[in-house]
C-alpha positions as CSV (number, residue, x, y, z in Angstrom):
1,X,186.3,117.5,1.5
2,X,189.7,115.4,1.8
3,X,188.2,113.8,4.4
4,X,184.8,112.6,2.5
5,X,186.4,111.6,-0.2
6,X,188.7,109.1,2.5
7,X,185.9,108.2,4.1
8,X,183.9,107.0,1.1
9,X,186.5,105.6,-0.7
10,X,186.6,107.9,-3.9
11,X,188.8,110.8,-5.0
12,X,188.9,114.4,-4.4
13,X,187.1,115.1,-7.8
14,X,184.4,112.7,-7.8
15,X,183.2,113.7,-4.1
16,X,183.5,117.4,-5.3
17,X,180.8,115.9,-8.3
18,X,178.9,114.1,-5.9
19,X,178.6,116.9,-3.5
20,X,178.2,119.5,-6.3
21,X,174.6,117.6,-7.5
22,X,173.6,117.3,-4.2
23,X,173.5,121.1,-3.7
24,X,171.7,121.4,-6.7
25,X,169.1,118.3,-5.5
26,X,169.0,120.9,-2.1
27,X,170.3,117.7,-0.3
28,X,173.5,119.5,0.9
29,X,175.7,122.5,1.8
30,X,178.7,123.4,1.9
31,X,180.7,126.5,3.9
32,X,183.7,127.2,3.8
33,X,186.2,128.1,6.9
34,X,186.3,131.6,7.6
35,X,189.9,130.8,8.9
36,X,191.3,128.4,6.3
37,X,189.4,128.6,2.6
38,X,191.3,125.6,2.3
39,X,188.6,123.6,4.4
40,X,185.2,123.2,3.3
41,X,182.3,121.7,5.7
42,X,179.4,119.8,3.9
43,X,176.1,119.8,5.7
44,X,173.3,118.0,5.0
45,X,169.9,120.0,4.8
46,X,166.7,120.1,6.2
47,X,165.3,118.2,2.4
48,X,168.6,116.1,2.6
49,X,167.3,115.0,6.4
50,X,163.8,114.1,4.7
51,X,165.0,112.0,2.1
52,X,167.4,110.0,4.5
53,X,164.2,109.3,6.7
54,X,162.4,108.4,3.9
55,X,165.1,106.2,2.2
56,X,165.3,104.6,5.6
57,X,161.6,103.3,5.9
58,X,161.8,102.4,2.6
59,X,164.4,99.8,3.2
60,X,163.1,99.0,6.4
61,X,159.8,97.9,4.4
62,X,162.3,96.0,1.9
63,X,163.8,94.1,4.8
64,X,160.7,93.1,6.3
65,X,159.0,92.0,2.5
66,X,162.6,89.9,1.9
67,X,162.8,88.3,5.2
68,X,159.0,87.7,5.8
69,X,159.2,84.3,4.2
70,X,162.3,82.9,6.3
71,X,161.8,81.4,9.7
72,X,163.7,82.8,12.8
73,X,166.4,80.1,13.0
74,X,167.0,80.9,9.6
75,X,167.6,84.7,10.1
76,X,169.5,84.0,12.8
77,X,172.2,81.5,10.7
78,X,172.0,84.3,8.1
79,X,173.3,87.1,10.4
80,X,175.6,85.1,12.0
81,X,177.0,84.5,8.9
82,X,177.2,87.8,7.5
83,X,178.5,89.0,10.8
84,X,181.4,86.4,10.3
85,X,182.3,87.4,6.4
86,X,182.1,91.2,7.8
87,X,184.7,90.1,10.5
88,X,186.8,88.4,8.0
89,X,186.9,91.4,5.5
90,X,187.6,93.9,8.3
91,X,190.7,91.2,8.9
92,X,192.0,91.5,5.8
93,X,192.3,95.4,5.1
């Protein structure tokens, strides 16, 4: 879980937390290696898969309600935008 907690940003003990409710939610699993019991895998389950799918339409419906009102060309500025503050904060870590 050394490797979660890198890729999300957060320690070792708060991604153990995090991890820890969602196998209690039946979001997640975890195994352990039957070679190392250092290494343990975290798996995301069948319910977890659900509730990504349905957080996922849900937002798609929030982008389409908060962009429905801007115009094309506007969009289009937006995301160019956006795109350009992304590049600059990927420049500077």
């Amino acid at each position: 879980m050394v490797e979660l907690a890198k890729d999300q940003m957060v320690t070792q003990a708060a991604i153990t937390g995090i991890v820890d409710n969602l196998e209690k939610l039946g979001l997640a699993a975890r195994e352990r290696s039957e070679t190392d019991r250092r290494v343990v895998r975290v798996s995301i389950t069948k319910k977890g898969e659900d509730e990504v799918r349905k957080g996922q339409r849900l937002y798609q419906k929030f982008i389409e309600k908060s962009t429905s009102q801007i115009s094309a060309s506007e969009l289009n500025d937006m995301l160019k935008t956006l795109d350009r503050m992304l590049r600059a904060a990927e420049d500077s870590l």
